[in-house]
C-alpha positions in Angstrom: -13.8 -8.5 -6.1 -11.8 -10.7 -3.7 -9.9 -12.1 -6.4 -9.4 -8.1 -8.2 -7.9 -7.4 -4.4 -5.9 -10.1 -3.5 -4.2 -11.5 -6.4 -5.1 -8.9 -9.0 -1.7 -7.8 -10.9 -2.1 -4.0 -10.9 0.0 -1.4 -9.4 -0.9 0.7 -6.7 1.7 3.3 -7.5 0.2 3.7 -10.4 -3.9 4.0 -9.7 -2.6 6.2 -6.6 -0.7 8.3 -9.5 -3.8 8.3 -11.3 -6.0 9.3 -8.6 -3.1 12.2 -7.5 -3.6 14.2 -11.0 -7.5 14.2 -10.5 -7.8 15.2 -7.2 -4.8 17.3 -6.6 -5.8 20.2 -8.8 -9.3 20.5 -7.1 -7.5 20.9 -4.0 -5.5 23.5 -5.1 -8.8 25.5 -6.3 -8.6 26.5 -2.6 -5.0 27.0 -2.2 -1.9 26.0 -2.8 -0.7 22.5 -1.0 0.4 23.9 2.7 1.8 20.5 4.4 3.7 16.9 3.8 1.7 15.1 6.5 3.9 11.8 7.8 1.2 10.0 10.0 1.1 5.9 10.7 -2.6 4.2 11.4 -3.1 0.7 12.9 -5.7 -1.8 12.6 -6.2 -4.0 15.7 -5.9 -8.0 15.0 -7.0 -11.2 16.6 -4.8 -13.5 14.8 -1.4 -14.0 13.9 -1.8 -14.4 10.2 -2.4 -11.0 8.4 0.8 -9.5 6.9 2.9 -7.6 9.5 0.9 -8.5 12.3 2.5 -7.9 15.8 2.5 -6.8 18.9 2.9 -3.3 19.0 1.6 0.8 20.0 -1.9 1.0 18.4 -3.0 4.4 17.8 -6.6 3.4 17.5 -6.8 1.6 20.8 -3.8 4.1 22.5 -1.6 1.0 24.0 0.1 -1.9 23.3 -1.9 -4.7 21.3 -1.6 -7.3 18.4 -2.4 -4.8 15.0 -1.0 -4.0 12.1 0.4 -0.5 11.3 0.8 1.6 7.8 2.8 4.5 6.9 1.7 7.7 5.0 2.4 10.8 3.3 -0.3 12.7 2.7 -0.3 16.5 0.9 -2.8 19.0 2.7 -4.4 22.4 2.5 -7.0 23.7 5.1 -9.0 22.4 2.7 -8.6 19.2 2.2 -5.7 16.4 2.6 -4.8 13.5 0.6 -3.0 10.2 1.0 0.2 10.5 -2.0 2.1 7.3 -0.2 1.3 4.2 1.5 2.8 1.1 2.9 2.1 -1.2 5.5 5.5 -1.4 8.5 6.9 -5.0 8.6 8.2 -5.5 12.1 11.7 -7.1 11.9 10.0 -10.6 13.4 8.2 -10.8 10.1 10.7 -9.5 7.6 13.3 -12.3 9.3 10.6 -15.1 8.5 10.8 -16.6 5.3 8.1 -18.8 5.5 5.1 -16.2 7.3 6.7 -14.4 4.3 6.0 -16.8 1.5 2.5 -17.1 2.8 1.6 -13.5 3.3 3.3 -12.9 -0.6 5.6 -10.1 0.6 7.7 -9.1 -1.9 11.7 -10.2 -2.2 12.6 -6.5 -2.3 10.9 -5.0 0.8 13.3 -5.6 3.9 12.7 -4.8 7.6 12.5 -0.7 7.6 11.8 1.5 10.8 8.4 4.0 10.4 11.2 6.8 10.4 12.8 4.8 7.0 9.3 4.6 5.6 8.8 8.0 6.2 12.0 9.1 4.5 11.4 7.1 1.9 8.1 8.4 0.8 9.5 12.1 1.4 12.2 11.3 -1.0 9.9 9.6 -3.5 7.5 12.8 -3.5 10.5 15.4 -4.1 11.0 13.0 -6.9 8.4 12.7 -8.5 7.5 16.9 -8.3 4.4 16.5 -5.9 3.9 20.5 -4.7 5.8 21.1 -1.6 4.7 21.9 1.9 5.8 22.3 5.5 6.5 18.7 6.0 5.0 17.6 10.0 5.1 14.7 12.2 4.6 13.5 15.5 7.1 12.9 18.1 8.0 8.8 17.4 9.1 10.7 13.6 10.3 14.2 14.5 12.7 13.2 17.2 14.6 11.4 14.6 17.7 14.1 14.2 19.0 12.5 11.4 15.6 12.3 9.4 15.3 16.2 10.2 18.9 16.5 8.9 17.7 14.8 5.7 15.0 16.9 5.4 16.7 20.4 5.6 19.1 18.3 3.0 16.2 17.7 0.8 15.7 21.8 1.3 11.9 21.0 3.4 10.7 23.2 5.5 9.7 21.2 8.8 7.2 21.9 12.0 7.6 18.6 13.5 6.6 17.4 17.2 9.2 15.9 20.0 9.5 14.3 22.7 9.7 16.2 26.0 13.4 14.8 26.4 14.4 15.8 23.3 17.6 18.1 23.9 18.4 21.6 23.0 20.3 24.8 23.7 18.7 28.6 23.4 21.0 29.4 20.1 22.2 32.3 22.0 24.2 30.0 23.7 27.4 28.2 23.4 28.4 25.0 21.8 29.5 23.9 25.3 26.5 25.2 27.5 24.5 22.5 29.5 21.6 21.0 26.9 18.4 21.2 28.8 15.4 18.9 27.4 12.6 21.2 26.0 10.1 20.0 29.1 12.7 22.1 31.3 13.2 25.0 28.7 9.8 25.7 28.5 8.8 25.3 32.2 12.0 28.2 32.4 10.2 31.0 30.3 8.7 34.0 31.9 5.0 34.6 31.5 5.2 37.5 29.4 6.9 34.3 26.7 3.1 32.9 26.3 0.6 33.9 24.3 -2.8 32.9 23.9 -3.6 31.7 20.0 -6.6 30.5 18.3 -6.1 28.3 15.1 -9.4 27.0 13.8 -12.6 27.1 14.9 -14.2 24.0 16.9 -17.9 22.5 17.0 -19.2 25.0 19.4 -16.1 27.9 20.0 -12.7 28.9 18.6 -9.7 26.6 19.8 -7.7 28.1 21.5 -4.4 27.8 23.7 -1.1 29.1 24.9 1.9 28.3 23.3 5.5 30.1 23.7 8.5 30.0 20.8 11.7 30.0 21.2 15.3 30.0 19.0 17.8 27.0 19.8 19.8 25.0 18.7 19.8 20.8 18.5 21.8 19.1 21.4 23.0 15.6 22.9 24.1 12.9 21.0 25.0 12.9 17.5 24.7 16.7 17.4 27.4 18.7 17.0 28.7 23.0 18.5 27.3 24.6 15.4 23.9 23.2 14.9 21.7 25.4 13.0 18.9 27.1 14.6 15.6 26.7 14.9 12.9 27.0 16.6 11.1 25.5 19.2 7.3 25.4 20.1 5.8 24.7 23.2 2.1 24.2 23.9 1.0 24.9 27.4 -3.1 24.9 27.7 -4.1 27.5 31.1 -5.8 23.7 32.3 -2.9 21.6 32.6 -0.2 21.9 35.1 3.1 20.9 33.0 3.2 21.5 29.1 1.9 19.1 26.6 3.1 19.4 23.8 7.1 20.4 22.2 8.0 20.8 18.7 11.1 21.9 16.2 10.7 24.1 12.9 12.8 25.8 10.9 10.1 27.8 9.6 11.5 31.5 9.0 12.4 33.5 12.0 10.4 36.5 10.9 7.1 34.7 10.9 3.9 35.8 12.7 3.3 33.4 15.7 -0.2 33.2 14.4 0.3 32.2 11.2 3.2 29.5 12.7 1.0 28.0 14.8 -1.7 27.9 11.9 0.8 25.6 10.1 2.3 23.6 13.1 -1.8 22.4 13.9 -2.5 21.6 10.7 -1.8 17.7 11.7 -5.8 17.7 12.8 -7.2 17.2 9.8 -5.0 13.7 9.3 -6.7 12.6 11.9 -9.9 13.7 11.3 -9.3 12.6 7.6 -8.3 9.2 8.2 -11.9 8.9 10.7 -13.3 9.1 7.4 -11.1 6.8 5.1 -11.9 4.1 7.8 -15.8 5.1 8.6 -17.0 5.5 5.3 -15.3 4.2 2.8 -14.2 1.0 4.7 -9.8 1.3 4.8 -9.8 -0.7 8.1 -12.1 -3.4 6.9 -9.7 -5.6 4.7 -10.2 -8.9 6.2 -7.5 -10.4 3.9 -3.5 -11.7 5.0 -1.9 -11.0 2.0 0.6 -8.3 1.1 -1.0 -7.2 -2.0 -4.1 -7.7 -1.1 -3.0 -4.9 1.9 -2.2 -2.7 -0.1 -4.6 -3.0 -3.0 -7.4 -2.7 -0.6 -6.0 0.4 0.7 -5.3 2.2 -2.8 -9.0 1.2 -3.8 -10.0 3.4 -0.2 -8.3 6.0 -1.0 -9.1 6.5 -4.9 -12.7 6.4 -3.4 -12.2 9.2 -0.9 -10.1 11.4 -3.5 -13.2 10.8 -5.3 -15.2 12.9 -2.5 -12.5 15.2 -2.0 -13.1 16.1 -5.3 -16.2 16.3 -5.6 -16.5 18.5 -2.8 -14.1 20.8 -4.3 -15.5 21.0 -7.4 -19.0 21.8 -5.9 -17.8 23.6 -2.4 -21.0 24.1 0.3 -20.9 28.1 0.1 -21.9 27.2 -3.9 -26.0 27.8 -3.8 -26.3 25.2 -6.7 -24.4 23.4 -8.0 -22.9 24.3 -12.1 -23.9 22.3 -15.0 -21.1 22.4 -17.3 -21.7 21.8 -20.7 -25.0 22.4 -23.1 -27.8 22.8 -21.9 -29.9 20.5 -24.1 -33.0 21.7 -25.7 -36.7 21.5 -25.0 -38.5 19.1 -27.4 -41.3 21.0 -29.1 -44.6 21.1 -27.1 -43.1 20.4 -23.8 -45.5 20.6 -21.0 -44.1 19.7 -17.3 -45.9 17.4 -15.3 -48.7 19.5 -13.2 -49.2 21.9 -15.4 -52.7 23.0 -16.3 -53.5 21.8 -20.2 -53.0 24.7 -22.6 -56.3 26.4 -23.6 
């Protein structure tokens, strides 16, 4: 097995391919793909040998710490999710060293890329290569890239991604030369009657709810130019906190029900929740290897595993009161008695 991980000469692109056209259309029994989910995870290291290996933000542990970090696309429904793209971020300090190179086996090709460049990359790759399309979304360290949301309206995505509280804007009914505000301070300037209470999903023991407010602008600052399309922003501001927490850009249609917007814009959860599972039960953050294909071998093997359950779930969904035998039902041999049964008389 170690040697089928680390040094086996198969291609992940192609078992992930494989794994794509099986689980795919069982996800789509429940609806069509919804969402292009861009999310990284990290694994926290002690050492300084595993591929990639540095000292950056680790989303497990929520600071600063020696880990590695991987990029993903996955495609989602409210169903179900699934990872279509993976690759492991090479911080610059490794990509510049031949020799931690040489070791790890990273390959001649792959050259220092930020997350955002991943990202794109993978987003590309799926347009590509025909993968159903969905309301791509991202966190703030992806979404506040302006020139990756140009490329995505390029691409002709739909996006609902989250920014930073900094991130600058102008209400479109403004000017081009109007001060830009950042969307902490447009938000914090809406009246009351701008927020509604919405519930998206319902939680282990009530409906989650919250109060968000929307609002057409236009991108601003640096880079950005007088006629900047517009779009809208998203604020979340729960009744239990005293500033708002959460900002976010989509040019989903203008006409849309808030309800159904912010159904889309929280779909990101289930990554999360999804990728508890990829590392809790079928082992994605217990490669103890240092090698680049080992990496990524590993990981494809993790994920053809939990496509596995995601399709068997949707072949066999919980509302089902048994499950379907598909196929023949073989016949009884002649005199058949089950076990138990009282001898004929």
């Amino acid at each position: 097995m170690l040697h089928f991980l680390a040094k086996g000469e198969w291609s992940d692109e192609a078992v992930l391919g494989k794994v794509r056209d099986l689980v795919l259309p069982q996800i789509e029994r429940h609806g069509a793909i919804e969402a292009w989910i861009i999310d990284d995870t990290s694994f926290p290291k002690c050492g300084s040998h595993s591929v990639g290996v540095s000292h950056q933000y680790c989303g497990q542990l929520g600071k600063q710490a020696n880990c590695q970090v991987a990029v993903s696309l996955s495609v989602a429904n409210h169903a179900a999710s699934l990872p279509v793209a993976y690759r492991l971020y090479l911080p610059e300090s490794w990509a510049k060293d031949d020799e931690r190179r040489r070791k790890a086996g990273v390959p001649d090709e792959v050259a220092f890329q930020t997350k955002p460049k991943i990202a794109l990359q993978q987003i590309e790759w799926a347009c590509a290569a025909g993968i159903p399309r969905g309301v791509v979304e991202m966190d703030c360290a992806y979404g506040s890239d302006l020139s990756l949301r140009r490329r995505l309206t390029a691409l002709e995505l739909v996006y609902a991604v989250n920014v930073w509280a900094r991130t600058l804007v102008r209400k479109a009914e403004q000017g081009g030369d109007a001060e830009p505000v950042t969307t902490a301070e447009l938000a914090k300037s809406l009246s009351k009657r701008a927020w509604r209470t919405i519930g998206w999903r319902d939680g282990t023991n009530a409906r989650l709810t919250s109060r968000f407010a929307r609002v057409r602008v236009r991108a601003a600052g640096e880079g950005t130019s007088s006629d900047e399309p517009e779009e809208w922003l998203i604020v979340e501001w729960p009744k239990s906190e005293k500033e708002p927490t959460k900002f976010g850009l989509s040019t989903l249609p203008e006409d849309m029900v808030f309800e159904r917007m912010i159904d889309i814009v929280m779909m990101r959860w289930r990554i999360e929740r999804d990728y508890q599972e990829l590392k809790q039960e079928v082992g994605l953050g217990h490669f103890e290897g240092r090698s680049w294909r080992g990496f990524h071998h590993h990981a494809t093997m993790c994920i053809a595993a939990f496509g596995f359950l995601v399709a068997e779930r949707g072949a066999f969904p919980p509302s089902a009161s048994r499950s379907r035998y598909i196929g023949e039902k073989p016949a009884l041999p002649q005199g058949y008695r089950p076990r138990g049964s009282p001898a004929p008389a």
